[in-house]
C-alpha positions in Angstrom: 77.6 179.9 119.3 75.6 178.8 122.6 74.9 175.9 120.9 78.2 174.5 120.1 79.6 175.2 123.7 76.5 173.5 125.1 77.2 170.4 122.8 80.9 170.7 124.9 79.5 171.3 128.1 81.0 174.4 128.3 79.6 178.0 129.5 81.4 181.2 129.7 83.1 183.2 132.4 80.5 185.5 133.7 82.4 188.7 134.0 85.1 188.0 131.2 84.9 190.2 128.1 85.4 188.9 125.4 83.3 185.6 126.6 85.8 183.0 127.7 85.1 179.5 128.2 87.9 176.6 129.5 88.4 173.6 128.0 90.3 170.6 128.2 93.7 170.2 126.0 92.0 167.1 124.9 89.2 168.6 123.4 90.8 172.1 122.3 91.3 170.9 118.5 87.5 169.7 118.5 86.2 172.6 119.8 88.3 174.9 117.7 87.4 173.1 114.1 84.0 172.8 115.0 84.2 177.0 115.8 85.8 177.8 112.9 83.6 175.4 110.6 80.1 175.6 111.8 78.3 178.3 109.4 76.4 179.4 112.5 79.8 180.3 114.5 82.6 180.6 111.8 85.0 182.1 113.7 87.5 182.7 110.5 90.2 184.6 112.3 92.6 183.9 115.0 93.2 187.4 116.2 95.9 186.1 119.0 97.7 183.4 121.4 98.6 184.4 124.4 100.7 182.6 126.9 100.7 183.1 130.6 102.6 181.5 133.3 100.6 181.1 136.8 103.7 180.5 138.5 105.6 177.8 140.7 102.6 178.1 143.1 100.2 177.6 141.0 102.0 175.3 138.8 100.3 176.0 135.6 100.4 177.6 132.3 97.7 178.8 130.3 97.3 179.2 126.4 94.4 181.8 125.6 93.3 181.8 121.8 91.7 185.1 120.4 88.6 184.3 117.8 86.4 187.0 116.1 84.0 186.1 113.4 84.0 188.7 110.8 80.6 188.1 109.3 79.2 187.6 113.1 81.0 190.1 114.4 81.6 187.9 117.6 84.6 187.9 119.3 85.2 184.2 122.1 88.7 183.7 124.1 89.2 179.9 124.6 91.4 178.9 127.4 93.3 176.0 128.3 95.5 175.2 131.6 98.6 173.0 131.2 100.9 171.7 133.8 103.8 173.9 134.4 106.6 171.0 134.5 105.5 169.9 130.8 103.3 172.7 129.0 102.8 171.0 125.3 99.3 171.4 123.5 98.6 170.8 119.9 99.5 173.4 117.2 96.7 175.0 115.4 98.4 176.0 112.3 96.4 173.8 110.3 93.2 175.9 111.3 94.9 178.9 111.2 98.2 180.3 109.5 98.5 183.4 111.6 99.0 180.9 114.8 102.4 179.7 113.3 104.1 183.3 114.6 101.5 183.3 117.9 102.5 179.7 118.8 106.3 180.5 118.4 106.3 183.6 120.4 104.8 181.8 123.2 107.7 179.1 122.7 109.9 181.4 122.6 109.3 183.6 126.0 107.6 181.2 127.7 108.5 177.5 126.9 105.4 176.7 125.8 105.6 173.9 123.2 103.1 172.9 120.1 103.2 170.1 119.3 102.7 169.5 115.0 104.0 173.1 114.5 105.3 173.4 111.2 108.5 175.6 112.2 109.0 175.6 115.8 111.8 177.2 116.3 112.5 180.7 118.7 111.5 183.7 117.1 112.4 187.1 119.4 115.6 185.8 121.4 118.1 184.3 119.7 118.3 180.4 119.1 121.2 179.7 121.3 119.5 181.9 124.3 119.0 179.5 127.6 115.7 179.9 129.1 112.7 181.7 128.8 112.5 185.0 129.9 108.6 185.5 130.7 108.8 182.6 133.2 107.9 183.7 136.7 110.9 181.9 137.9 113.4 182.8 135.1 117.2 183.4 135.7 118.8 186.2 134.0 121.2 185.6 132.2 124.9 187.2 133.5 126.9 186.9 130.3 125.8 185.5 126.3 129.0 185.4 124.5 131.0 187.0 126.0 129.1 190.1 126.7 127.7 191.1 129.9 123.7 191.3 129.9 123.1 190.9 133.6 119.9 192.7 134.2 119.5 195.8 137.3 116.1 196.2 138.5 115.5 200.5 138.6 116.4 201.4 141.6 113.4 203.7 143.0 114.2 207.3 143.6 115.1 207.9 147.1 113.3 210.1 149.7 115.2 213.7 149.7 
């Protein structure tokens, strides 16, 4: 594996477990064929995608993919940071069929578009829902159709 993230200058996250490198949305696709191809890496399985959103201060996104080789027994998070205002990458469906459910859920919840997806389409909230609701910044919604959804934060218990 060292080799192939030399050959993209990249080095892992000291204290992250699994290792986790960062790489550029221009080189993701590269990277990822070359990981899941290589007979010395073959990371066959795409375990997860996971979305985060850094917030309006930080004004970024992130897209984490989950590997794990089964014959290597290696597991390797790749990361990539997109700007918040417009956070499209490349879909990885063609690598990996289980990303076609990952990539929408982060759609979905977060806004996070993929581009080439073969179905990209909401998958938890329904298709008319506005927003996304694991935004930092997101609005609740008071009403959809008609019925009222506005969200109450618990109120914590008070002191007796």
């Amino acid at each position: 594996m060292n080799a192939v993230l030399e050959k993209y200058q990249l080095s892992p996250e000291s204290s992250a477990y699994p290792p986790t490198v960062r790489v550029d949305s221009q080189n993701l696709i590269l990277l990822l064929t070359e990981l899941r191809e290589n007979p010395a890496t073959y990371f066959d399985m795409l375990s997860c995608v996971t979305g985060i959103d850094n917030g309006p201060e930080a004004n970024t996104m992130e897209v984490i993919y989950h590997l794990y080789s089964i014959p290597f027994h290696q597991s390797l998070a790749v990361k990539v940071v997109l700007p918040r205002e417009n956070p499209e990458i490349e879909s990885v469906c063609h690598l990996w069929k289980t990303a076609e459910w990952h990539e929408r859920e982060a759609y979905d919840l977060l806004g996070i578009r993929f581009k080439n997806h073969p179905d990209l389409r909401r998958i938890l909230l329904p298709a008319d829902w506005v927003g996304h609701p694991l935004r930092k910044d997101y609005q609740h919604q008071e009403y959809y159709h008609g019925v009222h959804v506005a969200y109450q934060a618990p109120q914590p218990p008070s002191d007796r």
